[in-house]
C-alpha positions in Angstrom: -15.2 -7.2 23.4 -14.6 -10.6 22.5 -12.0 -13.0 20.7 -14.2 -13.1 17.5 -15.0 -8.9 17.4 -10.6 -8.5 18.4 -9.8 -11.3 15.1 -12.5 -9.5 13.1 -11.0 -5.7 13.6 -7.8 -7.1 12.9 -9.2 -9.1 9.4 -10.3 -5.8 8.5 -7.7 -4.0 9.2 -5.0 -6.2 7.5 -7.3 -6.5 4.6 -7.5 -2.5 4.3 -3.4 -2.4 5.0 -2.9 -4.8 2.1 -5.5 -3.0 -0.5 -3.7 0.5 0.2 0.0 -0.5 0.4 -0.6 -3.6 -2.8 -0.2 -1.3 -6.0 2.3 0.9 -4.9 4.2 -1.8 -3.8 3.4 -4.0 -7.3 4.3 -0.6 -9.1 7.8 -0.2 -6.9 8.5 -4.1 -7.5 7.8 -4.1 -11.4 9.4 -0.7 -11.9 12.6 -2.2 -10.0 12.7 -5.2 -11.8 12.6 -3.3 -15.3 15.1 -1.1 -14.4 17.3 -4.4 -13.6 16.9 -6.0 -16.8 17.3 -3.2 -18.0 20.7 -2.6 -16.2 21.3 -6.2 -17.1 21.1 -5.9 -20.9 23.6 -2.7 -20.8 25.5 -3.4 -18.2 25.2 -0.1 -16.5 26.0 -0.9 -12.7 25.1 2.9 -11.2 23.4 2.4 -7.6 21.4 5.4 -8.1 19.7 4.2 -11.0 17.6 1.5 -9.3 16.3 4.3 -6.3 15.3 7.0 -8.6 12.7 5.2 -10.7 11.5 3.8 -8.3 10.5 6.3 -6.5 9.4 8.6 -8.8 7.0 5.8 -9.8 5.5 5.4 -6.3 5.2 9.3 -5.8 3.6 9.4 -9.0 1.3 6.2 -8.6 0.8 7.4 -5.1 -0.6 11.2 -6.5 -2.7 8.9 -9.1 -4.2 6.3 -6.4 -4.6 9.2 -3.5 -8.1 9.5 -3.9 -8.9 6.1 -4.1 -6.6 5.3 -0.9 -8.1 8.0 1.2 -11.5 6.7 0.8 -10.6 3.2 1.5 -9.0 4.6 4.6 -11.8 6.5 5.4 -14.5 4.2 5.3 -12.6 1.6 7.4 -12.2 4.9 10.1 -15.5 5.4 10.0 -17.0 1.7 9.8 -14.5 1.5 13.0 -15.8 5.1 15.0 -19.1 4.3 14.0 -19.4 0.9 16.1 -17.0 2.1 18.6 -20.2 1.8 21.2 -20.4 -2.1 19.9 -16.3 -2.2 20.4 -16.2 -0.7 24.2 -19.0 -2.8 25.6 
């Protein structure tokens, strides 16, 4: 294996880690900052009503975008097993 296969797994990989984690992370950030305007313009200060929301978003976004996510995953597991020969020689 050489330096260009080693920078191209890890391309891929960071380029699958970014398209799987990117909307739940976007829907976590722009739930979060919705509750904090929201918080703002009432001046409510309770802690736990930043964490709930948010993660009741990302569980639900995450039951929404499982399908997608496991195929993503899966492809890049199988693109990587399938040249595994190309990856050990």
């Amino acid at each position: 294996m050489n330096e260009h296969t080693i920078m191209d797994l890890g391309r891929q990989a960071m380029t699958v880690l970014m398209l799987v984690t990117g909307p739940l992370l976007l829907v976590g950030m722009t739930v979060g900052l919705l509750v904090s305007v929201l918080q703002t313009i009432t001046s409510i200060r309770e802690q736990t009503l930043t964490f709930v929301p948010k993660m009741a978003a990302v569980a639900t976004a995450t039951l929404i975008l499982l399908p997608w996510l496991l195929s993503k995953l899966c492809e890049f597991t199988l693109a990587l097993l399938g040249n595994l020969n190309h990856y050990a020689s």
